[in-house]
DRENDO-1510 file (C-alpha; in Angstrom, 1 decimal, always signed):
<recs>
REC; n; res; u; v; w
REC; 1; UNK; -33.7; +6.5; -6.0 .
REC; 2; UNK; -31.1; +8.7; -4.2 .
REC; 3; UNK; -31.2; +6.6; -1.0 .
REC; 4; UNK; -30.7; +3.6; -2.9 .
REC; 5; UNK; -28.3; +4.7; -4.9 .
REC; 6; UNK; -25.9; +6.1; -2.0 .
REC; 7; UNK; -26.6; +2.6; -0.1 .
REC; 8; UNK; -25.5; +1.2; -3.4 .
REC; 9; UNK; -21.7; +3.4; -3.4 .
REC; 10; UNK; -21.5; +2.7; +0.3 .
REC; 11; UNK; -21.4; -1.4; -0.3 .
REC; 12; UNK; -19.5; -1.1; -3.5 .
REC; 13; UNK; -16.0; -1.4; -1.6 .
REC; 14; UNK; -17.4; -3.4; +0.9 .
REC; 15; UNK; -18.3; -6.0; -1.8 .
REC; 16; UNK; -14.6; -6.1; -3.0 .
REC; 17; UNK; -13.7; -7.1; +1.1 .
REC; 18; UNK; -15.8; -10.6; +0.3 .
REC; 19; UNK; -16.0; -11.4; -3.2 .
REC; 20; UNK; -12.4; -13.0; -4.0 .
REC; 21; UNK; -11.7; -16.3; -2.4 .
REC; 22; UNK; -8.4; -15.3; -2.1 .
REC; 23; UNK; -9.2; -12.5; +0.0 .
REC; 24; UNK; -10.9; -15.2; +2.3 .
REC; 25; UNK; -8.1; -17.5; +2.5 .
REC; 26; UNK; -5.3; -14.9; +3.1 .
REC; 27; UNK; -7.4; -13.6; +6.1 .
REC; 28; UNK; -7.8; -17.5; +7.5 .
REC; 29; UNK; -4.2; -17.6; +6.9 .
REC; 30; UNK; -3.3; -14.5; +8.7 .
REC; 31; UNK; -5.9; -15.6; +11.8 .
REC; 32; UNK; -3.7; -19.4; +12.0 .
REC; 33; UNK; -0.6; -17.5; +11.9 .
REC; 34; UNK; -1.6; -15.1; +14.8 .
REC; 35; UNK; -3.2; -18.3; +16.8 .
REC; 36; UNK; +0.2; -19.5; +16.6 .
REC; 37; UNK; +1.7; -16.5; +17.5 .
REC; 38; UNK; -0.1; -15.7; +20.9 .
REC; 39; UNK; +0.0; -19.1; +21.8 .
REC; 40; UNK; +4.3; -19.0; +21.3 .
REC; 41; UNK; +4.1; -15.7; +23.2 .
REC; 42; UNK; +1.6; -17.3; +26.0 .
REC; 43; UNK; +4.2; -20.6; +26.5 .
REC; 44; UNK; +7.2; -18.3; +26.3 .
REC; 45; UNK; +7.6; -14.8; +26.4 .
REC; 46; UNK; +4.3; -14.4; +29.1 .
REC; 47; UNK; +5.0; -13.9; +32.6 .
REC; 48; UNK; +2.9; -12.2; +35.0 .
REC; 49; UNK; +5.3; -9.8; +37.6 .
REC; 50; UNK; +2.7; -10.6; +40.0 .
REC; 51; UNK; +3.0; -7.4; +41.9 .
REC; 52; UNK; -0.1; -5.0; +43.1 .
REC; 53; UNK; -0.5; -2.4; +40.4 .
REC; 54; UNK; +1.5; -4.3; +37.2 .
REC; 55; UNK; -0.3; -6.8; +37.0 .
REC; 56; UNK; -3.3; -5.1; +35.4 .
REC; 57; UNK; -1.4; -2.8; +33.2 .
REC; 58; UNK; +1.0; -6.1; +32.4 .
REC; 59; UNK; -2.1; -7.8; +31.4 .
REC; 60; UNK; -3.7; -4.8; +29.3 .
REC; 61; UNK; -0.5; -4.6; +27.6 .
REC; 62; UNK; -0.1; -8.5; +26.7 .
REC; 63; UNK; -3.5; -8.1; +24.8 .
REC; 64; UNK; -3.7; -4.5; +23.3 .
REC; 65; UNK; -0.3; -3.8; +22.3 .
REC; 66; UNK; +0.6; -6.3; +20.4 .
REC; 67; UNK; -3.4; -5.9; +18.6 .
REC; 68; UNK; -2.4; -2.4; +18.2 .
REC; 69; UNK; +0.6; -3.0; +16.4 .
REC; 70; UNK; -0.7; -5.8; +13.9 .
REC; 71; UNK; -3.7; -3.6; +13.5 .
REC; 72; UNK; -1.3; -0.7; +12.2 .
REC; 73; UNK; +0.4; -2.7; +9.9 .
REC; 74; UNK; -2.7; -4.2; +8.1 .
REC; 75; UNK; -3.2; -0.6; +8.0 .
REC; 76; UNK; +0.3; -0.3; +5.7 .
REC; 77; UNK; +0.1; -3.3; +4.0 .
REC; 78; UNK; -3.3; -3.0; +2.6 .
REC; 79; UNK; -2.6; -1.5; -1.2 .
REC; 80; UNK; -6.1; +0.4; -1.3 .
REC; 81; UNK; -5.1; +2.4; +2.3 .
REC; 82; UNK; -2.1; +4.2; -0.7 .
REC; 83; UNK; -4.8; +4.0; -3.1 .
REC; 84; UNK; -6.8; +6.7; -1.0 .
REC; 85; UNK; -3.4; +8.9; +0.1 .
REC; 86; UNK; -2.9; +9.1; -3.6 .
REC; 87; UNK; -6.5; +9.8; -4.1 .
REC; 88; UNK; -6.3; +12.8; -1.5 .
REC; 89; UNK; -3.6; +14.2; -2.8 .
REC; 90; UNK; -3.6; +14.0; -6.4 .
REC; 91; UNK; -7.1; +14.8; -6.6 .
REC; 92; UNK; -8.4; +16.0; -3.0 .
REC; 93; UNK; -11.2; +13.2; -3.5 .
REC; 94; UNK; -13.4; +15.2; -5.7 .
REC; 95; UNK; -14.3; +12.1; -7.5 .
REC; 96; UNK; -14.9; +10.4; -4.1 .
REC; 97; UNK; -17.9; +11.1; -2.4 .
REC; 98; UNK; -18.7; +11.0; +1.8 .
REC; 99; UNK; -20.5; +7.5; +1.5 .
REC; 100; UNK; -17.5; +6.4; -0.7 .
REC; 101; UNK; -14.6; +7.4; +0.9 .
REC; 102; UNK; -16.3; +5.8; +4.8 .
REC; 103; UNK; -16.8; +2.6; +2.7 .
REC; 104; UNK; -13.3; +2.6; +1.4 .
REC; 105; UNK; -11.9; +3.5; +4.7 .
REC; 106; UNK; -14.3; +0.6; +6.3 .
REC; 107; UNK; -13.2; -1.9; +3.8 .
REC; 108; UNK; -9.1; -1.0; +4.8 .
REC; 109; UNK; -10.0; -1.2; +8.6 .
REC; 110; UNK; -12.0; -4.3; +8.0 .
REC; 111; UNK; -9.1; -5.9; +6.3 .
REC; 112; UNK; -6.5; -4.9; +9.0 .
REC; 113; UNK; -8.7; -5.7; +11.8 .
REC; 114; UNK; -8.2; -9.3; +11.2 .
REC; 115; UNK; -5.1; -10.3; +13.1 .
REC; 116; UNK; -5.6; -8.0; +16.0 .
REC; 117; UNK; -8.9; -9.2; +16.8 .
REC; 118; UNK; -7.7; -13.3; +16.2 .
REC; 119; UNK; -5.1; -11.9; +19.2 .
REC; 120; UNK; -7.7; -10.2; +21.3 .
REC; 121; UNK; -10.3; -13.4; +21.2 .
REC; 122; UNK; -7.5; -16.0; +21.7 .
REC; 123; UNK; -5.9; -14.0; +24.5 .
REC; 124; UNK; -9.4; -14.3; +26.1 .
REC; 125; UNK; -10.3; -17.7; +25.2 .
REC; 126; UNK; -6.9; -18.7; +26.7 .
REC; 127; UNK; -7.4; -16.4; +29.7 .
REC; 128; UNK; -3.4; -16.1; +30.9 .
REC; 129; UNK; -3.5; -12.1; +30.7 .
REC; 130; UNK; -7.1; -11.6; +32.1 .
REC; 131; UNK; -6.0; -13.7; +34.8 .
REC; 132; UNK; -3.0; -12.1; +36.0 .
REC; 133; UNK; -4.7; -8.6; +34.6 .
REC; 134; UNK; -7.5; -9.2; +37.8 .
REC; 135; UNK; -6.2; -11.2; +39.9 .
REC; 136; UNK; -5.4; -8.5; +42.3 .
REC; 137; UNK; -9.0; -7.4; +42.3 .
REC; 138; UNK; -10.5; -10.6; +43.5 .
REC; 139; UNK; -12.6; -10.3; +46.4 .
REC; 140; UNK; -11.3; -11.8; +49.4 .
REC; 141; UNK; -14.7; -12.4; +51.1 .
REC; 142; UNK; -15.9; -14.3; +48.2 .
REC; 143; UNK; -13.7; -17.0; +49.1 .
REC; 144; UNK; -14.5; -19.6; +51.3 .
REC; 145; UNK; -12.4; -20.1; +54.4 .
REC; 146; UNK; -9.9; -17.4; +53.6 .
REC; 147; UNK; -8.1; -15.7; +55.9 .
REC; 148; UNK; -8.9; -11.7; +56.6 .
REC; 149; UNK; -7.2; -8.5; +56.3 .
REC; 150; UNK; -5.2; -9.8; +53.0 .
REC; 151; UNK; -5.4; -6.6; +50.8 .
REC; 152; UNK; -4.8; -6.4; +47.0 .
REC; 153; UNK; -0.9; -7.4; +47.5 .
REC; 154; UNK; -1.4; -10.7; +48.4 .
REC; 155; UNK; -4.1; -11.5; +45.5 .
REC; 156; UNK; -1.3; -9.9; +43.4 .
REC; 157; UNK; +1.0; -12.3; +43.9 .
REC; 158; UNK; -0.6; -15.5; +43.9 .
REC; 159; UNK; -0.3; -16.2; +40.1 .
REC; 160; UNK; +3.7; -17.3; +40.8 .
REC; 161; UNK; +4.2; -20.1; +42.9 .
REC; 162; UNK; +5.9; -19.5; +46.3 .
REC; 163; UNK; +5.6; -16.0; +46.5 .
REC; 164; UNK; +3.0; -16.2; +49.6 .
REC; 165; UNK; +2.2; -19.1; +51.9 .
REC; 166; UNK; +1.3; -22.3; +51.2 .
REC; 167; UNK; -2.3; -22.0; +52.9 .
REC; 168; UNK; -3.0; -19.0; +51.0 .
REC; 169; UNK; -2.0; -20.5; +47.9 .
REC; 170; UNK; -4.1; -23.3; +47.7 .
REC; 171; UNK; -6.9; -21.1; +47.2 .
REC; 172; UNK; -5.2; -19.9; +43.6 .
REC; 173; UNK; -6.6; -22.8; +41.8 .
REC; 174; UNK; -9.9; -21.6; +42.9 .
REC; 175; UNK; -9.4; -18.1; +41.7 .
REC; 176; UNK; -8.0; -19.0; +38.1 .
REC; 177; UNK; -10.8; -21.1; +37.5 .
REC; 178; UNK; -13.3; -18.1; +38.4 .
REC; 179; UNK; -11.1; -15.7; +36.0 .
REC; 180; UNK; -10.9; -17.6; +33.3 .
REC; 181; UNK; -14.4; -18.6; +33.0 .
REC; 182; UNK; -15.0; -14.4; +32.9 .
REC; 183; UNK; -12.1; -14.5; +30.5 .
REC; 184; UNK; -13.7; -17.3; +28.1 .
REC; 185; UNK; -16.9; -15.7; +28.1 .
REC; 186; UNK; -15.6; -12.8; +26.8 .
REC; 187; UNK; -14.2; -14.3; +24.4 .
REC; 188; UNK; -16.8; -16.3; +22.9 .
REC; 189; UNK; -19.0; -13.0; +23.3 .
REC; 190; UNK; -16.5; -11.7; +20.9 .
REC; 191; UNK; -16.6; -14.6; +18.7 .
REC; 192; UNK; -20.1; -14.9; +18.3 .
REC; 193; UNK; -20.9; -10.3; +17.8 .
REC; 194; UNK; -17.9; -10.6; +15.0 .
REC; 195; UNK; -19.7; -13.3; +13.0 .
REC; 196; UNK; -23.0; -11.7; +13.4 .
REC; 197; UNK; -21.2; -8.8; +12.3 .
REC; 198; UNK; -20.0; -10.3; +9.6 .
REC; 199; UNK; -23.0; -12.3; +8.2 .
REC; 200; UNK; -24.8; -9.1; +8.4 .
REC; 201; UNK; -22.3; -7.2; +6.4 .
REC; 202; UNK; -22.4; -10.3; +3.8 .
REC; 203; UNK; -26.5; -10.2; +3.7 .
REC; 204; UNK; -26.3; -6.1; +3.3 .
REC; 205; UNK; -23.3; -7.0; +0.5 .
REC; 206; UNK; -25.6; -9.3; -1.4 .
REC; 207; UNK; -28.5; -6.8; -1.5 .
REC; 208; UNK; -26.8; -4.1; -2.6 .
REC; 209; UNK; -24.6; -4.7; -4.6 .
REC; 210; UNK; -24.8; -3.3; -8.3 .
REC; 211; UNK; -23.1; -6.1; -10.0 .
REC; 212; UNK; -24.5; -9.8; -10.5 .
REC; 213; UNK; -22.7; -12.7; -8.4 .
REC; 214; UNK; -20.7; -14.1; -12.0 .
REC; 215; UNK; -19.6; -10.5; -12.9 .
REC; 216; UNK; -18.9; -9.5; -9.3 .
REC; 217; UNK; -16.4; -12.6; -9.8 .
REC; 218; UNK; -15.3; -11.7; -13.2 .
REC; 219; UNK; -14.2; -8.4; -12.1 .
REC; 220; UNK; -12.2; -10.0; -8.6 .
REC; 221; UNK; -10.5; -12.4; -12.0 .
REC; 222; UNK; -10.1; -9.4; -13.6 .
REC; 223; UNK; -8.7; -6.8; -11.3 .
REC; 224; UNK; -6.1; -10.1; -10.2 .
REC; 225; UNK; -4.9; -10.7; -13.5 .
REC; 226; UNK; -4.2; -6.7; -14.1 .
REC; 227; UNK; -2.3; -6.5; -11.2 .
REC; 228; UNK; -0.2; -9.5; -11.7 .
REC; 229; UNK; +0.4; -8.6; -15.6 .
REC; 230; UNK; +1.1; -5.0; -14.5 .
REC; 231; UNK; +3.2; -5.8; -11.9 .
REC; 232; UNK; +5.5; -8.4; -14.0 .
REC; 233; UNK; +5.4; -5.7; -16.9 .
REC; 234; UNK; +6.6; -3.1; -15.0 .
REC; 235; UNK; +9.0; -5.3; -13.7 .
REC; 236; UNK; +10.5; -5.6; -17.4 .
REC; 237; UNK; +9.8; -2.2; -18.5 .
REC; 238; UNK; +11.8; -1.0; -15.7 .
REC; 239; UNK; +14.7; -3.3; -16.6 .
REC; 240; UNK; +14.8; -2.6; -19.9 .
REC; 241; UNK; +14.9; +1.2; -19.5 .
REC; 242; UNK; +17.9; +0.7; -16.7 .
REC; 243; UNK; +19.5; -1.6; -19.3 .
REC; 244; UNK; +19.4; +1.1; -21.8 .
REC; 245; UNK; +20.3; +4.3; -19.4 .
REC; 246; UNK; +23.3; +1.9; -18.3 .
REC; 247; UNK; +24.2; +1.1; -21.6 .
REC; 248; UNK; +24.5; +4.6; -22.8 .
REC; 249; UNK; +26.9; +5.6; -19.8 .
REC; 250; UNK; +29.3; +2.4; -20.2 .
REC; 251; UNK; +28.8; +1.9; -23.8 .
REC; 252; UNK; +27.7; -1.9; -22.8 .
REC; 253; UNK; +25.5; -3.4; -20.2 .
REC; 254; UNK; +26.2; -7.0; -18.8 .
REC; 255; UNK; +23.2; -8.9; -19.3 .
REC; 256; UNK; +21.7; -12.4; -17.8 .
REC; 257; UNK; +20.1; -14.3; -20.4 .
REC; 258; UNK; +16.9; -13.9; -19.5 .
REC; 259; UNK; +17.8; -10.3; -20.0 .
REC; 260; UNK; +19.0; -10.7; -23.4 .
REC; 261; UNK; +15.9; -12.7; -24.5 .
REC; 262; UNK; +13.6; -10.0; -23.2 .
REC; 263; UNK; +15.7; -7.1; -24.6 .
REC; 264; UNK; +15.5; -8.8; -28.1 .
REC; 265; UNK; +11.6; -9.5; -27.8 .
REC; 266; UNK; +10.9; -6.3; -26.8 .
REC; 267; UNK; +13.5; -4.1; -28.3 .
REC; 268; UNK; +13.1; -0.6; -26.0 .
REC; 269; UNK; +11.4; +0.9; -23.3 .
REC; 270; UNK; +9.9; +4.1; -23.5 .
REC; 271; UNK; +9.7; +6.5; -20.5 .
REC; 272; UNK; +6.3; +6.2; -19.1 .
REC; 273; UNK; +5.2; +10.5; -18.3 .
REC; 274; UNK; +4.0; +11.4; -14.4 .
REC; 275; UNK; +0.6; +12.5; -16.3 .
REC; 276; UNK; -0.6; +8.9; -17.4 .
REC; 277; UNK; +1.0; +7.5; -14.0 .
REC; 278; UNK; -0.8; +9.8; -11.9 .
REC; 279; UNK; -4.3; +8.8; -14.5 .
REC; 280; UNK; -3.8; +5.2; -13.8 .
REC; 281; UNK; -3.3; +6.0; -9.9 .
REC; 282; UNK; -5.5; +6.4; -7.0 .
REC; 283; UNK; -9.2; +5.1; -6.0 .
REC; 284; UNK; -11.5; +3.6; -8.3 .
REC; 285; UNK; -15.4; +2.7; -8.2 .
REC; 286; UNK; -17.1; +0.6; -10.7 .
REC; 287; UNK; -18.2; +3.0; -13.4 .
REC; 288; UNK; -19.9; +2.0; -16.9 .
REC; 289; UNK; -19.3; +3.5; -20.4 .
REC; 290; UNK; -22.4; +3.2; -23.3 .
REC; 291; UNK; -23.4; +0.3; -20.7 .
REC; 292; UNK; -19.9; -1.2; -21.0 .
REC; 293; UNK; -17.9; -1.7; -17.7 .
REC; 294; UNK; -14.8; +0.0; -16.3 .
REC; 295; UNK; -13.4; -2.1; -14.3 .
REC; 296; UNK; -10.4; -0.3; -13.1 .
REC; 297; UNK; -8.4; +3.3; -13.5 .
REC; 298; UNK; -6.5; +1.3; -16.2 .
REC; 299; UNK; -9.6; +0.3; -18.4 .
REC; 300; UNK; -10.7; +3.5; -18.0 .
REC; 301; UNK; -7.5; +4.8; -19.4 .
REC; 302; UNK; -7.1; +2.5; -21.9 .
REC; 303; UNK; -10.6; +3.3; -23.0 .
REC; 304; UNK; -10.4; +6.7; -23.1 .
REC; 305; UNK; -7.0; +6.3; -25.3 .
REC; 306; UNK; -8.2; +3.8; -27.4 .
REC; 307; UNK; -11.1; +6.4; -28.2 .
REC; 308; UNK; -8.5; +9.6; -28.5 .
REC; 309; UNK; -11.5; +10.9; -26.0 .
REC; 310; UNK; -8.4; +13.2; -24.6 .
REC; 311; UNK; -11.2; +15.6; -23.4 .
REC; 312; UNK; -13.0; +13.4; -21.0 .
REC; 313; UNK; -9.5; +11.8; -19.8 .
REC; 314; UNK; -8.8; +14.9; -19.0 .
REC; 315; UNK; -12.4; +15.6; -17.0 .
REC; 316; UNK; -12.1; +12.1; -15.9 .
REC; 317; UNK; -8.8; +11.2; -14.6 .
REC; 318; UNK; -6.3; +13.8; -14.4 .
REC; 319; UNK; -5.0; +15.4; -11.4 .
REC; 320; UNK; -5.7; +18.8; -9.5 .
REC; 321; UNK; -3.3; +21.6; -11.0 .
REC; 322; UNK; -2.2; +23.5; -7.8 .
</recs>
């Protein structure tokens, strides 16, 4: 029962990686959008210095750094990477165990991994950087009817037209045909261990996964709508408490009319205190209540306030006092 029920935490965040459709079609729009990128960058920005020496590092650089970078920020942009800081430090993940906080962190990498691997396989697949990356290592000798004693300079440069001879240079098409068919099997390698990868972690999903396939996608609804509400509620909370701050200073506030309509439906806005920000903040795993379900920090608060349980908010949600 122990085993299955840590197999069952560890797949909990992984299940929130696949469940929303939306999730899907962001990441299908983020891998078209990075297709298009490398192949702008291939037609051009790319160009191989053809020199012994740059021509790997130019190469390595054309298909890690730019990987790196979009892999760093999927790393910022992803909400639940915050979630856990604020996790760590309000609460120093007491509430998150080992098995948890991997998953978490696996679901946030698996998330930003997206672009920089659609960059790495279609650098591959198109084979510019692996061929100039290599070129200088190609065996001489493994060319027909080349001429001797050309070291690792020569191979450098025959990516760029005219930098060597004419009878050495008819042996490039030769030579970009061998690298790219290494290059493309790379990449379909790739392609083919990522979506085994992925229909494994999809199977392992389905399996363990506490939650039924309809409530798994009433809690993606769920958790979409709360954000949005939140987010457009905070939006007029905060304006309403900056029109009143503003009006007490001037004696007036200019208003749009939208403004105007919001401030007469909704009167005031109270200052919201650090405590129930800091309750309503961090990581959260499905939890149940009397065998109803929690399905975020916020229906846990709300809960827990609608019960006036202030003792188990308290055991629950609140922060470490330092």
């Amino acid at each position: 029962m122990a085993a299955a029920a840590l197999v069952t935490e560890n797949f909990k965040f992984v299940s929130l990686f696949f469940k929303s459709k939306d999730v899907m079609i962001f990441n299908g729009l983020i891998a078209l959008g990075t297709v298009a990128g490398q192949t702008a960058y291939n037609v051009f920005a790319f160009h191989c210095p053809c020199s012994s020496g740059r021509n790997y590092f130019y190469g390595l650089a054309a298909i890690g750094v730019p990987a790196l970078a979009f892999f760093l920020v999927g790393i910022m942009m992803n909400k639940s990477t915050w979630d856990l800081v604020s996790e760590c430090r309000l609460r120093r993940c007491r509430k998150l165990s080992t098995a948890a906080g991997f998953a978490l962190v696996g679901t946030i990498i698996g998330r930003a991994v997206v672009a920089p691997l659609t960059w790495v396989v279609i650098s591959f697949l198109q084979g510019q950087a692996y061929t100039c990356a290599l070129s200088e290592f190609v065996n001489a000798s493994s060319l027909q009817g080349f001429p001797s004693g050309q070291g690792s300079e020569v191979m450098a440069k025959l990516p760029c037209d005219g930098s060597v001879p004419p009878e050495l240079q008819r042996f490039w098409p030769e030579i970009e045909r061998r690298l790219k068919y290494e290059s493309q099997i790379i990449g379909w390698l790739l392609v083919a261990g990522l979506s085994l990868t992925v229909f494994l972690m999809l199977c392992m999903k389905g399996c363990s996964s506490p939650l039924g396939y309809r409530q798994e996608d009433y809690w993606s609804q769920y958790r979409s709508n709360e954000k949005s509400l939140f987010e457009r509620t905070a939006s007029v909370h905060a304006r309403l408490l900056a029109a009143e701050n503003v009006k007490s200073f001037f004696g007036f506030v200019a208003l749009e009319k939208e403004d105007k309509e919001q401030l007469v439906d909704y009167q005031t806005a109270s200052p919201i205190c650090s405590t129930n920000w800091n309750r309503v903040t961090g990581v959260y795993l499905y939890r149940e209540k009397n065998g109803l379900p929690l399905y975020s920090r916020l229906n846990k608060w709300a809960t827990y306030t609608l019960e006036n349980n202030m003792e188990d908010m308290e055991k629950e949600m609140d922060v470490l006092t330092y």
